[in-house]
C-alpha positions as MATLAB code, in Angstrom:
seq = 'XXXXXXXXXXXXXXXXXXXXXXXXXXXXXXXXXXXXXXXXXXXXXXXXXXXXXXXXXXXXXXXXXXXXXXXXXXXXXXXXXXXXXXXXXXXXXXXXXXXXXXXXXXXXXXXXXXXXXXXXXXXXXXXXXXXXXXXXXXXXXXXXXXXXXXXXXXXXXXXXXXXXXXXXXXXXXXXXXXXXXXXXXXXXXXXXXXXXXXXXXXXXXXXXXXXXXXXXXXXXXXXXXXXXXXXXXXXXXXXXXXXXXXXXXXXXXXXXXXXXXXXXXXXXXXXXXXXXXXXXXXXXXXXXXXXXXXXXXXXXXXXXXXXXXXXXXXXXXXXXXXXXXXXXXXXXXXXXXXXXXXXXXXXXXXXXXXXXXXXXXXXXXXXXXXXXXXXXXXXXXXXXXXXXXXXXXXXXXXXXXXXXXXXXXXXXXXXXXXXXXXX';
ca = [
       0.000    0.000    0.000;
       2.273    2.860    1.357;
       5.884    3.387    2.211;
       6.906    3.981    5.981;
       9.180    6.876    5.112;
       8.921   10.448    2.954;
      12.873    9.534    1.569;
      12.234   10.602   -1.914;
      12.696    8.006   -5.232;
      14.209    9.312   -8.074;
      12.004    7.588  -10.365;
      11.261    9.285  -13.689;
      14.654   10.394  -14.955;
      18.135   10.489  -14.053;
      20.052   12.370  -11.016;
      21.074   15.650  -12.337;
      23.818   16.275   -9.992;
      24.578   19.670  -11.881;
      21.462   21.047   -9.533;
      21.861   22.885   -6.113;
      20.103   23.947   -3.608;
      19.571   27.383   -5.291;
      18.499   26.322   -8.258;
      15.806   23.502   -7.410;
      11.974   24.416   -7.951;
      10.406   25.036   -4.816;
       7.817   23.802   -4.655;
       4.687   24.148   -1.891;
       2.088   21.750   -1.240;
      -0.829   22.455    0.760;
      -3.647   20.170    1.999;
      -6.629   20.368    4.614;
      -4.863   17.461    6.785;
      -2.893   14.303    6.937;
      -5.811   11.677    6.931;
      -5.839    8.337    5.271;
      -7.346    9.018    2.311;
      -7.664    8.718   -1.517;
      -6.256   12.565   -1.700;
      -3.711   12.294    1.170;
      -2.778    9.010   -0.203;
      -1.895   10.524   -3.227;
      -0.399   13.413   -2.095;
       2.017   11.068    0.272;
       2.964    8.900   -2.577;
       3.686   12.108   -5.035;
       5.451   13.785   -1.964;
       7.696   10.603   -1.838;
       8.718   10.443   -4.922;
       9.257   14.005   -6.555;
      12.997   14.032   -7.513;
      14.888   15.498   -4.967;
      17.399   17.030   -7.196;
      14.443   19.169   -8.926;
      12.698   20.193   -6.359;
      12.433   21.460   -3.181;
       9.360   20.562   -1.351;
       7.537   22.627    1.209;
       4.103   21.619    2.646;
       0.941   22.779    4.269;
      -1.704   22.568    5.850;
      -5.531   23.637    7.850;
      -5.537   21.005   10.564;
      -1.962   19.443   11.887;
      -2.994   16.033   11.989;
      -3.924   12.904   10.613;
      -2.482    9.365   10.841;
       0.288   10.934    8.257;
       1.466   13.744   10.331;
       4.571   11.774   11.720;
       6.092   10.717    8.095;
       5.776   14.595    6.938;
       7.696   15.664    9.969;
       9.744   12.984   10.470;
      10.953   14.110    6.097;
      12.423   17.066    8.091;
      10.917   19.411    5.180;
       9.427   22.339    6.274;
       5.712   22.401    7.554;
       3.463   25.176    8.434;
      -0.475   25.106    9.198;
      -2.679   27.530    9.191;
      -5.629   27.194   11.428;
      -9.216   28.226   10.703;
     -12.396   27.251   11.605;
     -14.111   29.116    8.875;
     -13.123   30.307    5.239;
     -14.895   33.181    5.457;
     -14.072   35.783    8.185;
     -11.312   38.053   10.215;
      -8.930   35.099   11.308;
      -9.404   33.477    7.758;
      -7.786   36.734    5.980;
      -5.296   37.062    8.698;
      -3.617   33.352    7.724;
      -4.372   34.173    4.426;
      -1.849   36.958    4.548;
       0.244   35.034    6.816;
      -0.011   32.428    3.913;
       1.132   34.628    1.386;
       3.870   36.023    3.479;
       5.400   32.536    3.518;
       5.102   32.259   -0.070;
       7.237   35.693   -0.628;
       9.929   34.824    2.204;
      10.742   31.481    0.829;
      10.406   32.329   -3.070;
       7.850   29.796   -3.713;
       7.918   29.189   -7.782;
       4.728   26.533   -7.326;
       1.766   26.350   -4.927;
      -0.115   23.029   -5.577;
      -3.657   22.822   -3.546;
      -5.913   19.989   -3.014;
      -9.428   19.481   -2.535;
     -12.351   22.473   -1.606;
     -10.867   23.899    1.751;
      -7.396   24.156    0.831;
      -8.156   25.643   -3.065;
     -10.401   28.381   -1.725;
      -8.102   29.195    1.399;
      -4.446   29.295   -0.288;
      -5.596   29.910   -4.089;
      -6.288   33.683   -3.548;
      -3.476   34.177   -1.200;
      -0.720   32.772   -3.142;
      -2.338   34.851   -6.708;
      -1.553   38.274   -4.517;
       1.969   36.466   -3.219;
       2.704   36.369   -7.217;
       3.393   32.789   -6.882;
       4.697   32.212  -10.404;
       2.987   29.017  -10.707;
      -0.706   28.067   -9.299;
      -2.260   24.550   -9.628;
      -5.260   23.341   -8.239;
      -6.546   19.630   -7.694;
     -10.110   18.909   -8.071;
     -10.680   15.358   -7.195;
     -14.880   14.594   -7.325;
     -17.715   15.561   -8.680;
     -18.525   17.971   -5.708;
     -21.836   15.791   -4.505;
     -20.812   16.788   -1.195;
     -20.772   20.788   -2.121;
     -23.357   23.297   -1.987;
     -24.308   25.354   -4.955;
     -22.287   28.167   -2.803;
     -19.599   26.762   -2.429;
     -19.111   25.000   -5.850;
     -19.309   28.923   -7.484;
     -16.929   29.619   -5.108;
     -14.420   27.618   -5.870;
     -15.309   28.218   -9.485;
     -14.416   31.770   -9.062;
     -11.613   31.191   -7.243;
     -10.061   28.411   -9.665;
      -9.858   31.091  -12.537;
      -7.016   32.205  -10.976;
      -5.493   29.021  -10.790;
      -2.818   28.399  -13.981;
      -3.908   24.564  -14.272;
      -6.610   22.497  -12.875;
      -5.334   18.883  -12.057;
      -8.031   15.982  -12.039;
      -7.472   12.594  -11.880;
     -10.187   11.371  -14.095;
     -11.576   12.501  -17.306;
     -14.824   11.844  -15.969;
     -14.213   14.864  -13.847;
     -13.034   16.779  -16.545;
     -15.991   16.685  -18.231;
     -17.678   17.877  -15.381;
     -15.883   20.491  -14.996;
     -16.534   21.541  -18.405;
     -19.624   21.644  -18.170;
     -19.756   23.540  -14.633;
     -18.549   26.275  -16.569;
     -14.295   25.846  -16.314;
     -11.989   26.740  -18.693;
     -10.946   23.506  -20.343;
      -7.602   24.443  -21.887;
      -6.451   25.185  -17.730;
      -7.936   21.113  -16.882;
      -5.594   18.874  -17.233;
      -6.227   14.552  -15.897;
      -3.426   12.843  -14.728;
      -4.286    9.511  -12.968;
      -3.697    8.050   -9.402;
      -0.518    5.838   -9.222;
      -0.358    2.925   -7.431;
       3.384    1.569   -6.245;
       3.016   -2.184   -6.920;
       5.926   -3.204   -4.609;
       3.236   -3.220   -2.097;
       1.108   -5.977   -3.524;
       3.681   -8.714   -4.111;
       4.238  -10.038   -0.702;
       1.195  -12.439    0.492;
       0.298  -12.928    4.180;
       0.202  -15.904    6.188;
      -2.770  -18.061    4.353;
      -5.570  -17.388    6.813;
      -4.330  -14.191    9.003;
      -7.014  -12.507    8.036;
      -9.546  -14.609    9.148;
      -8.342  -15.666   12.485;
      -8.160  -11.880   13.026;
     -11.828  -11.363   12.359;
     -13.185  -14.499   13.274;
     -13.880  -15.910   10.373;
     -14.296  -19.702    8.939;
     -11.364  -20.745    7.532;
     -12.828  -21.497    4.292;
     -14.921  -18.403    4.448;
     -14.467  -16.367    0.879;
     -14.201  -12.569    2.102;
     -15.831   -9.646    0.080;
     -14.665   -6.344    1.033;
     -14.987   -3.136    0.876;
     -12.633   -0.322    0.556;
     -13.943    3.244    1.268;
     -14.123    6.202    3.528;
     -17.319    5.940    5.159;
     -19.548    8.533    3.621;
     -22.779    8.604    2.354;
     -21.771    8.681   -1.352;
     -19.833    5.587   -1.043;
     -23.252    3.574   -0.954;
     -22.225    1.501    1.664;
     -25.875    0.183    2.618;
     -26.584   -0.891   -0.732;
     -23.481   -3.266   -0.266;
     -24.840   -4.874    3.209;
     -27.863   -5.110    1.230;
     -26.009   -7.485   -1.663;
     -24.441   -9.105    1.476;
     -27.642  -10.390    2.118;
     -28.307  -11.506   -0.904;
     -24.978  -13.423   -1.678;
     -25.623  -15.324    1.669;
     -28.100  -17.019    0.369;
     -26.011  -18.583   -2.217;
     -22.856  -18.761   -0.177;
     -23.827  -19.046    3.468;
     -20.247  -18.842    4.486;
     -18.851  -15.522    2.716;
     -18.106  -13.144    4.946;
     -17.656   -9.178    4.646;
     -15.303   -6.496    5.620;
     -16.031   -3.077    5.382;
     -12.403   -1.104    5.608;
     -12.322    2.367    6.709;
     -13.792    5.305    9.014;
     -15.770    8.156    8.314;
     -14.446   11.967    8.875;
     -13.764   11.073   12.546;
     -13.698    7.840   14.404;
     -16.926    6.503   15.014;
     -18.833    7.977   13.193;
     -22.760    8.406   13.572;
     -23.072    7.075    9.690;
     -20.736    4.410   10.466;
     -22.957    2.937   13.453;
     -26.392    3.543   11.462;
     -24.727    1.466    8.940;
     -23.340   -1.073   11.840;
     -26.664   -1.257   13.136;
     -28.442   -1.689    9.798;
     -26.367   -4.631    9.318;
     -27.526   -5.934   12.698;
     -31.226   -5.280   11.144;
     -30.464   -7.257    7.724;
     -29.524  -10.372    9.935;
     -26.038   -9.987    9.143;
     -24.653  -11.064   12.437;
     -21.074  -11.634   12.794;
     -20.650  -12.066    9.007;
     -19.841   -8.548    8.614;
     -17.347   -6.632   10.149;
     -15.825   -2.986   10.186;
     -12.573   -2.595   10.840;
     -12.193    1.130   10.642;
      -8.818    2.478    9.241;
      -5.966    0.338    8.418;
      -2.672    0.441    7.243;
      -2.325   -3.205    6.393;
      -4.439   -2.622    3.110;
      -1.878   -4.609    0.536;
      -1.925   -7.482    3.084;
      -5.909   -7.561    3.618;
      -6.249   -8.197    0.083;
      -4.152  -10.597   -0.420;
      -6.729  -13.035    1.247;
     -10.006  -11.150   -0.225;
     -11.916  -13.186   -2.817;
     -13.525  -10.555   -4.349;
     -13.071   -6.244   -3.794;
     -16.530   -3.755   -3.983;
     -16.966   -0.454   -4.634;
     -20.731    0.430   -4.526;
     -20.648    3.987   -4.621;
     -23.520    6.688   -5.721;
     -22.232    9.465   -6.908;
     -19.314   12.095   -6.075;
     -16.271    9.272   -7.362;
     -13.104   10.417   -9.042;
     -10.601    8.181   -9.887;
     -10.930    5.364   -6.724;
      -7.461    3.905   -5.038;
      -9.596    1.185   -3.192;
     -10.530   -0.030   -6.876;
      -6.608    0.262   -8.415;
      -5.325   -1.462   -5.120;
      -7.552   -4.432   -5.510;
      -6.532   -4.929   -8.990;
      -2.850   -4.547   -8.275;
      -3.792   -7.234   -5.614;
      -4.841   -9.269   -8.319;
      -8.118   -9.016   -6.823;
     -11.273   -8.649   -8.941;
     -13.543   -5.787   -8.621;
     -17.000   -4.969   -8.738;
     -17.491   -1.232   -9.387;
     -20.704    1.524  -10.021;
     -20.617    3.248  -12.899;
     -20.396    6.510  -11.208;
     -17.301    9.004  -11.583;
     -13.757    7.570  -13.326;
     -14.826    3.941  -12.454;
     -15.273    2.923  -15.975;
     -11.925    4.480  -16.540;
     -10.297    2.062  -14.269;
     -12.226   -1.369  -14.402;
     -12.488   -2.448  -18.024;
     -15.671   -4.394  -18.010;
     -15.733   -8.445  -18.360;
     -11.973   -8.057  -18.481;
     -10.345   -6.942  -15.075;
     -13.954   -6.636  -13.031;
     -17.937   -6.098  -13.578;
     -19.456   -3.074  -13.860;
     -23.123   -2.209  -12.246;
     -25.528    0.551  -11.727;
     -25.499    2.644   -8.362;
     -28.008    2.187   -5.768;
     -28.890   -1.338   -7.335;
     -28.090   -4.439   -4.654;
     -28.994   -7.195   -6.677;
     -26.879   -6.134   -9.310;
     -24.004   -6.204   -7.046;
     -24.727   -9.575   -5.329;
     -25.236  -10.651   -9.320;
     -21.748   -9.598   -9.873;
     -20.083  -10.403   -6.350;
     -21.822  -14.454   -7.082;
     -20.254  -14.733  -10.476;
     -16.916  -14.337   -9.149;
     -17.786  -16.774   -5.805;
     -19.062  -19.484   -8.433;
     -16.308  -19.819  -10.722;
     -12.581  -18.622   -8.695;
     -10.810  -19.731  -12.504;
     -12.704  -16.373  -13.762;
     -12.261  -14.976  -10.640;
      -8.572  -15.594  -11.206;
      -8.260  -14.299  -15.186;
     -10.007  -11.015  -14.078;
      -7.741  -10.792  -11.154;
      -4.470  -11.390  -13.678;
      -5.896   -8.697  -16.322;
      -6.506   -6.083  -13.290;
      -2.705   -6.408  -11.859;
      -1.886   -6.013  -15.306;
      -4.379   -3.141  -16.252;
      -2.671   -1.209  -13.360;
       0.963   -1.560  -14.309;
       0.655   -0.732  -18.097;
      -2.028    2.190  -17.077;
      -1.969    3.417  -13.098;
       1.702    3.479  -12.255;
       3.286    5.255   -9.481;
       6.098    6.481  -12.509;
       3.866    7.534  -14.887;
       2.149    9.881  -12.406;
       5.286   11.101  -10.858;
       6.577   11.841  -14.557;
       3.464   13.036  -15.721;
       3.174   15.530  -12.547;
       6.846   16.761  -13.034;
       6.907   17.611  -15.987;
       3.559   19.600  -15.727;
       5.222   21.813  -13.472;
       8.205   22.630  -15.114;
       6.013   23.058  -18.362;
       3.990   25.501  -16.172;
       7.119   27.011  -15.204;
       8.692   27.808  -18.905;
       4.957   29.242  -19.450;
       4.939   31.489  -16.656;
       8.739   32.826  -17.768;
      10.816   30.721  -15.404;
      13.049   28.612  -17.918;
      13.884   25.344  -17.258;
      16.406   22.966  -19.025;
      14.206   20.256  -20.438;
      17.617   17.870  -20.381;
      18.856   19.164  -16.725;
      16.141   20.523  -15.272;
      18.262   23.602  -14.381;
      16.591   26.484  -13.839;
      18.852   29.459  -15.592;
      17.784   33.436  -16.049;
      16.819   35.587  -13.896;
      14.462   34.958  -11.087;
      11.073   35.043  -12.121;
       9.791   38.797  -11.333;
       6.329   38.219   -9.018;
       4.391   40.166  -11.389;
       0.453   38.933  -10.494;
       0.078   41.067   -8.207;
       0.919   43.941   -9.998;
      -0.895   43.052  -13.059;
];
């Protein structure tokens, strides 16, 4: 799943060793927090593996904390967080202009945000900083925004120089929402498949949970929210144990904060379904790549809301077939009757349809498995992010007026003149 340690891999082109300190692209990354999921997971496994001799990495953030909060400081590289507990009023604009302050003292040439909280805080600040280079992630389809705050960050994102999204699905939607679409660019989640080579101890898993040794497990992989459709899964559970008495299910992950109220109305609607001990939430874990190795078959019955899912490409660089929605950059990822089955939200049977196929024949269940590892290294690498991402910015960077050697990377000229704010 994830590396224990921020030590950056030079993974997309040579050391230049030509490079110093001076001369490396700072570069400042700024999220709401440090929690387990799909953004901060892909923010960790970018933040790993930037080369080192390029740039210089800087991060930040709203809320100091999260599970990944000892890994950034334990890199050493400088952190600073900026604590609100509102976007819209006197404290806001004071670490706003603290914000932008930072951005000036330090010569920030890039300030890369992520998500709604940290695009509408940091995106104005660094424009008046004159950060040479703005990007902003986008990583949904907003479901979980009001009409407020989706023109906000609208507005806001016109200042932005480029729009990241990690599915084309959400490109479109952008598109349509009104956004420039020569500033949206998609590059896709990466998944480092060194992670899921190494099987656990055959059975592990279900001596952990409880579970019959012979039991096949069908899990789940999601932040508990209500787009993620988790009920409509415990209601497929249902369905499958009619057919398979002895699967049992896992539900992985934890809402916003632990113990959640959604995450015991869905624990006690499994209770209600007659589910029993059969299914089981385990809340966050960091043990993903080794959970999978003993799950039968991986589920993602989202709604609505879905970008480009990490639960779905770590199940299929698992070698784990998938059953998926057809909501958000799903499609994108499973190719359907090839690495995984595709079904339509907010439909249980369909699920449990898909889920028994896989339970009734494990040779299928193994071929799908085989083309989804494979899907994942050819399409979904860690590299072809990292290279993808780096060489956005420094295109970003010759654009703005700060030129870059495309050979060395060396940054040569004068120092880009901070000339936004003046414009």
């Amino acid at each position: 799943m994830l590396t224990n340690s921020l030590t950056p891999k030079v993974i997309s082109a040579p050391q230049c060793p030509t490079l110093t300190e001076s001369n490396r692209v700072r570069l400042l990354k700024f999220v709401d927090k440090f929690a387990i999921a799909g953004t901060e997971r892909q923010f960790m496994n970018l933040g790993r593996s930037l080369d080192p001799f390029r740039f210089e990495l800087h991060f930040a953030c709203l809320k100091r904390l999260g599970p990944f909060l000892k890994e950034i400081e334990a890199s050493r590289r400088p952190l600073v967080e900026y604590p609100i507990n509102c976007l819209y009023n006197h404290t806001a604009l004071i670490e706003q202009w603290k914000f932008a302050r930072y951005i000036k003292r330090n010569r920030i040439h890039i300030v890369h945000t992520y998500g709604f909280h940290p695009n509408v805080f940091a995106i104005p600040a660094a424009w008046l900083a004159g950060a040479p280079v703005i990007v902003a992630s986008i990583r949904d389809t907003g479901g979980y925004l009001t009409p407020t705050q989706s023109q906000v960050q609208k507005f806001l994102c016109r200042l932005a120089d480029c729009i990241v999204v990690n599915a084309e699905a959400i490109r479109q939607w952008l598109i349509a929402e009104g956004y420039n679409p020569e500033k949206v660019t998609v590059i896709r989640n990466g998944i480092d498949l060194s992670h899921f080579t190494t099987k656990t101890r055959a059975g592990r898993l279900r001596e952990e949970m409880g579970f019959p040794q012979c039991a096949p497990v069908i899990a789940v992989l999601s932040r508990l929210n209500r787009f993620k459709g988790i009920e409509h899964f415990l209601e497929a559970a249902t369905i499958v144990c009619r057919r398979f008495p002895e699967a049992r299910f896992l539900i992985v992950g934890e809402g916003m904060v632990m113990n959640s109220p959604y995450r015991r109305e869905l624990e006690d609607y499994a209770v209600r379904l007659g589910l029993g001990r059969r299914a089981v939430f385990t809340g966050f874990r960091l043990d993903v790549a080794e959970l999978l190795s003993e799950v039968a078959v991986s589920v993602l019955p989202c709604v609505s809301a879905e970008g480009l899912s990490n639960s779905l490409l770590e199940s299929m660089a698992a070698g784990v077939p998938v059953v998926a929605t057809t909501v958000g950059g799903n499609p994108e990822v499973v190719e359907e009757g090839v690495t995984g089955f595709l079904v339509p939200p907010r439909d249980p049977a369909a699920l449990a349809q898909a889920i028994c196929r896989f339970l009734d024949s494990p040779e299928l269940a193994s071929r799908f498995g085989q083309a989804g590892r494979q899907r994942v290294i050819e399409c979904f690498s860690l590299e072809r992010m990292v290279q993808e991402t780096e060489s956005l910015y420094l295109d970003l960077l010759n654009r703005a007026g700060l030129r870059i050697d495309p050979h060395t990377r060396e940054a040569y000229g004068h120092e880009f003149v901070q000339h936004k704010a003046v414009q």
